[in-house]
C-alpha positions as CSV (number, residue, x, y, z in Angstrom):
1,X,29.1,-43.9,-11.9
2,X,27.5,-44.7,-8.9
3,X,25.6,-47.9,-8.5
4,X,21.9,-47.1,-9.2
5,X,22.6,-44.9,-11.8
6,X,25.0,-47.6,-13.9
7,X,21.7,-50.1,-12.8
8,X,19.3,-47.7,-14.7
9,X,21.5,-46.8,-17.8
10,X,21.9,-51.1,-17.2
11,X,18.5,-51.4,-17.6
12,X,17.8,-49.0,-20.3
13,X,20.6,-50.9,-22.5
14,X,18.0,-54.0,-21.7
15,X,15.1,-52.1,-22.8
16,X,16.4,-51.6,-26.2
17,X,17.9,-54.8,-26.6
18,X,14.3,-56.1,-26.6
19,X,13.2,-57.4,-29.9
20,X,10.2,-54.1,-29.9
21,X,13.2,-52.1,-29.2
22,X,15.3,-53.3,-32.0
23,X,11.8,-53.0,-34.7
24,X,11.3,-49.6,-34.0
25,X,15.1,-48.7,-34.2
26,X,15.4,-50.7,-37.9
27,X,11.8,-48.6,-39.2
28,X,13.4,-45.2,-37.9
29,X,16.7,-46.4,-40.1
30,X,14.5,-46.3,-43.0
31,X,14.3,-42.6,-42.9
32,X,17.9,-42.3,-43.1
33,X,20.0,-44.7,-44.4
34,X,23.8,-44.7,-42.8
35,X,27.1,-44.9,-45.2
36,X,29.5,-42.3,-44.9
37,X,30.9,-40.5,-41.7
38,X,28.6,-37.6,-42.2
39,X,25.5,-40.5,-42.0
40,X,26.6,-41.8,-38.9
41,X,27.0,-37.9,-37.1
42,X,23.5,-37.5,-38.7
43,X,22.4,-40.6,-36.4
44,X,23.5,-39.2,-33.7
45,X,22.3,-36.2,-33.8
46,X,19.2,-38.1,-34.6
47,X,19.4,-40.3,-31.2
48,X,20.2,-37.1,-29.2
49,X,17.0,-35.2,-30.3
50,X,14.6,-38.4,-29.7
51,X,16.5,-38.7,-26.4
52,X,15.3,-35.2,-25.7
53,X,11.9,-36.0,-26.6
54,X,11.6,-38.6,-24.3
55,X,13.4,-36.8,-21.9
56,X,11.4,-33.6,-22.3
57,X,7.9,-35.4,-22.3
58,X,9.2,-37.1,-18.9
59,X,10.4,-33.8,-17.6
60,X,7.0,-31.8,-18.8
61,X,4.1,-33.7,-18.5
62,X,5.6,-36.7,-15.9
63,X,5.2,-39.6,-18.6
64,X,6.5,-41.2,-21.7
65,X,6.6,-39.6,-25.0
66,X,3.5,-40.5,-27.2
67,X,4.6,-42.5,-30.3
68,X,2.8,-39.7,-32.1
69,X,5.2,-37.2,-30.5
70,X,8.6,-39.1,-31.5
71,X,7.2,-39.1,-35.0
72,X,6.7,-35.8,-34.7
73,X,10.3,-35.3,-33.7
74,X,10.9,-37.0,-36.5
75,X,9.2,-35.0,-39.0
76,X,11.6,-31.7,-37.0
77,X,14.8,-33.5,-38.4
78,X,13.5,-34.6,-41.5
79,X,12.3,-30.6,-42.3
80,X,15.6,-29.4,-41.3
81,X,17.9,-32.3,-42.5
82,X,19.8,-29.9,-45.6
83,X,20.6,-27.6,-42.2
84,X,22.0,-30.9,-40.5
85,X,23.7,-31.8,-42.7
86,X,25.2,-28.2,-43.5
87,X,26.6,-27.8,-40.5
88,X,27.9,-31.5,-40.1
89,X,29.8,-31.0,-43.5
90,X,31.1,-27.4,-42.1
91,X,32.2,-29.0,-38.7
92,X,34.7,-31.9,-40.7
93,X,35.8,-29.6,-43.5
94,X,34.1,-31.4,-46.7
């Protein structure tokens, strides 16, 4: 990893670190509550599509996702959570 880039990702492991960071991380927990292996591939999944959404919303409109629009990408998993999980459960073999 080349030195600006490991100063950014760096950086961004600052970010959430702060103690706004760590609030918003706890309320997102309370949509889905992590015990078993499948829960914790859930989360993942979960942190991968917000990434996208902040990713997209820098890539498309040059700025940071609206809070509004992460709960929105929220309310995306939560609709299809029983497909999630589906194919979560399929991919281990339970």
């Amino acid at each position: 990893m080349e030195r600006a880039f490991r100063g950014y990702v760096e950086k961004e492991l600052d970010n959430m670190l702060k103690p706004e960071a760590i609030d918003k991380i706890v309320a997102y927990s309370e949509y889905f509550p992590l015990h078993t292996i499948e829960d914790f591939c859930f989360g993942v999944i979960v942190g991968f599509i917000l990434t996208a959404t902040v990713a997209g919303a820098k890539m498309l409109y040059g700025r940071d996702a609206t809070d509004e629009e992460m709960k929105e990408a929220m309310d995306i998993v939560d609709r299809r959570a029983m497909e999630i999980k589906g194919a979560i459960k399929l991919a281990i073999g339970k």
